[in-house]
C-alpha positions in Angstrom: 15.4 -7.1 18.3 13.7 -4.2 19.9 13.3 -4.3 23.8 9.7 -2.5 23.6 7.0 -4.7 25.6 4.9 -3.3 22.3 7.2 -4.7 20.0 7.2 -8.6 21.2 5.9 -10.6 18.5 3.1 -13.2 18.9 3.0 -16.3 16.9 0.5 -16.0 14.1 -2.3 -17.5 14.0 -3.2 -20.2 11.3 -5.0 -18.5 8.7 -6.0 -19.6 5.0 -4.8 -16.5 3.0 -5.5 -18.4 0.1 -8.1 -16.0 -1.3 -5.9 -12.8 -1.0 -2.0 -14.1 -2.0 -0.6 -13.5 -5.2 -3.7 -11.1 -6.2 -3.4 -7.8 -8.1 -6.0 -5.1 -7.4 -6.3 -1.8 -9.4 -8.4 0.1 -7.4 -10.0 4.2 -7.1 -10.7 6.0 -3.7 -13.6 8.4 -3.8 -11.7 11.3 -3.6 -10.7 9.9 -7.2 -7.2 9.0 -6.6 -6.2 6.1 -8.1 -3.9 3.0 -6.9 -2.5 -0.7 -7.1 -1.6 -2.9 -4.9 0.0 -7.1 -5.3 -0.3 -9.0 -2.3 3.0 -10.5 -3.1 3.2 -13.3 -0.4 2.1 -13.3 3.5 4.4 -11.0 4.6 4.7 -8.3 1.7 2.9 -6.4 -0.6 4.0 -4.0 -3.6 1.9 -0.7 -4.9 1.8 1.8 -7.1 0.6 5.4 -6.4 -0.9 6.4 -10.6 -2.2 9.7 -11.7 -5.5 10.7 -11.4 -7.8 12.2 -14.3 -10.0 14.3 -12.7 -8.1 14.8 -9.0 -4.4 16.0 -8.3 -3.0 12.8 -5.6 0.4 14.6 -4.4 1.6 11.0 -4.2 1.5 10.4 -7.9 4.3 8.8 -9.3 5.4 6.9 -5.7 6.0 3.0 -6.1 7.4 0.8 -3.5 8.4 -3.7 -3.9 9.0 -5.9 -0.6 6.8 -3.9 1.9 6.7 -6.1 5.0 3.0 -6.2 5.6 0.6 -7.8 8.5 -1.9 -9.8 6.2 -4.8 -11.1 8.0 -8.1 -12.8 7.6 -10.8 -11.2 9.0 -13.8 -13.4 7.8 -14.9 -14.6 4.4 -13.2 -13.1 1.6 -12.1 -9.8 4.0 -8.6 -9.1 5.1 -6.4 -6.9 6.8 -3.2 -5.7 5.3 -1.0 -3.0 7.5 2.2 -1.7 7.3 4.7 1.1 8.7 6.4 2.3 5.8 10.4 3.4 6.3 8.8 7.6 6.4 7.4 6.9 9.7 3.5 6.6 8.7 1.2 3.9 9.1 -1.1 2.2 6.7 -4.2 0.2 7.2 -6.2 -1.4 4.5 -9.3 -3.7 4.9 -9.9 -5.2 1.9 -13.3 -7.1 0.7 -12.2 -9.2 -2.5 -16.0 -10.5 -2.7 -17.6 -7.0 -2.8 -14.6 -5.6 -4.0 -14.0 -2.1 -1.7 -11.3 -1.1 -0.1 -11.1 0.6 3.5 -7.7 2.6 3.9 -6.7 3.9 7.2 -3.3 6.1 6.9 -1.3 7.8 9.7 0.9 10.2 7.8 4.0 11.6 9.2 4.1 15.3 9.5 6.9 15.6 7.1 5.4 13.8 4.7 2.4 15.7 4.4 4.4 18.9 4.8 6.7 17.5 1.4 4.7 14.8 -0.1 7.6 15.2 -2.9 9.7 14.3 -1.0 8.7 10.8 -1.4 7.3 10.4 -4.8 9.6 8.0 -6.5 10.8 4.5 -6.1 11.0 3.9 -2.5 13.4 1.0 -2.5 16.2 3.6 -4.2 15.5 5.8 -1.5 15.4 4.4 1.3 18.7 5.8 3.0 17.1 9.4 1.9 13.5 8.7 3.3 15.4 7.6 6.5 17.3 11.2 6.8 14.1 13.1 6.2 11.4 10.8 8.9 14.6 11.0 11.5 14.7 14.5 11.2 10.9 14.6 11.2 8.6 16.1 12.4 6.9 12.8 12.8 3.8 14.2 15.1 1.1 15.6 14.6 0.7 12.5 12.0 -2.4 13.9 9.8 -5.3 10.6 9.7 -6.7 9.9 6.6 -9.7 7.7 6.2 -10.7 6.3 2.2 -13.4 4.1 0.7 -12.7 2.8 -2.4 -13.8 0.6 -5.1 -12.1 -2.4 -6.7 -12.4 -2.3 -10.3 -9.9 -4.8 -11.5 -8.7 -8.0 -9.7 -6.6 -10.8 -11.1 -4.4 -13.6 -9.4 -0.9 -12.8 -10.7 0.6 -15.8 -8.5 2.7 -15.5 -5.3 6.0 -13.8 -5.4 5.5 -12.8 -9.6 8.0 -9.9 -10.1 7.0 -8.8 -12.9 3.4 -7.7 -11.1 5.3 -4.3 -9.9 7.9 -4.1 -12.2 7.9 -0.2 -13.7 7.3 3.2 -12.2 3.5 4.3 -12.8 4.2 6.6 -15.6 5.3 3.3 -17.6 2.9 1.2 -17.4 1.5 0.3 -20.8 -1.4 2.1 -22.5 -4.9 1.0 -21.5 -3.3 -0.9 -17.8 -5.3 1.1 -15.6 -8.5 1.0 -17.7 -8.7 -2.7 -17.3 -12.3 -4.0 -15.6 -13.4 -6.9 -14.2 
């Protein structure tokens, strides 16, 4: 366990994530880019980073299972999912499941903005690799991004479902992302 005073660990509170485990969002930023994301239990989500028509995402093709997560319930049907992912940047999503839009908050590690390449594959493979590259950084100045975007499919795929994030994005079946609800 780490000895950082930041890093003590507070008991969570009780919340009713009810409304937000086990569901499956396809969802489009409006800078067009185009993602998914399961809320696989209360500590882990999964997501998938798909191409674009109209915009180039230099994170196409990047798809990560098990992604410890902070999941958190902000008020009624709104919640908080964050995460440091293994390349040293920082995700936060607010999600409103009612309204359906999505609020992403990133903190991108240097490197990876400098080589997004570098991480565009299945992350749970790579995760010795991604290691090497955020140790040997740079880390700082992590580039802020800051994304609206619009929930266009939802659907409760049940807690812990493997087969939710099961392929890499290029092999999901025709018609997948053109699903609306």
């Amino acid at each position: 366990m780490s000895t950082s005073q930041f890093a003590t660990r507070l008991p969570r509170h009780d919340q009713d994530l009810t409304g937000l485990l086990g569901q499956h969002f396809i969802y489009t930023y409006s800078n067009g880019w185009l993602y998914e994301l399961y809320i696989k239990n209360a500590e882990s989500v999964e997501y998938r980073v798909h191409p674009s028509t109209d915009v180039v995402n230099p994170l196409t093709g990047r798809w990560v299972k098990d992604q410890k997560a902070e999941i958190a319930r902000l008020g009624d049907d709104v919640y908080s999912v964050a995460w440091n992912e293994p390349t040293g940047s920082c995700v936060s999503l607010v999600l409103n499941a009612r309204q359906r839009w999505v609020h992403f908050t990133g903190f991108l590690a240097k490197w990876v903005d400098d080589n997004p390449g570098l991480i565009v594959s299945f992350q749970n493979e790579h995760l010795a690799e991604i290691q090497r590259y955020r140790d040997a950084g740079p880390i700082a100045p992590q580039i802020q991004a800051d994304l609206f975007g619009t929930i266009t499919f939802a659907e409760d795929s049940g807690i812990d479902n493997e087969q939710v994030i099961a392929c890499a994005p290029g092999e999901v079946p025709a018609g997948f992302l053109d699903r609306t609800n």
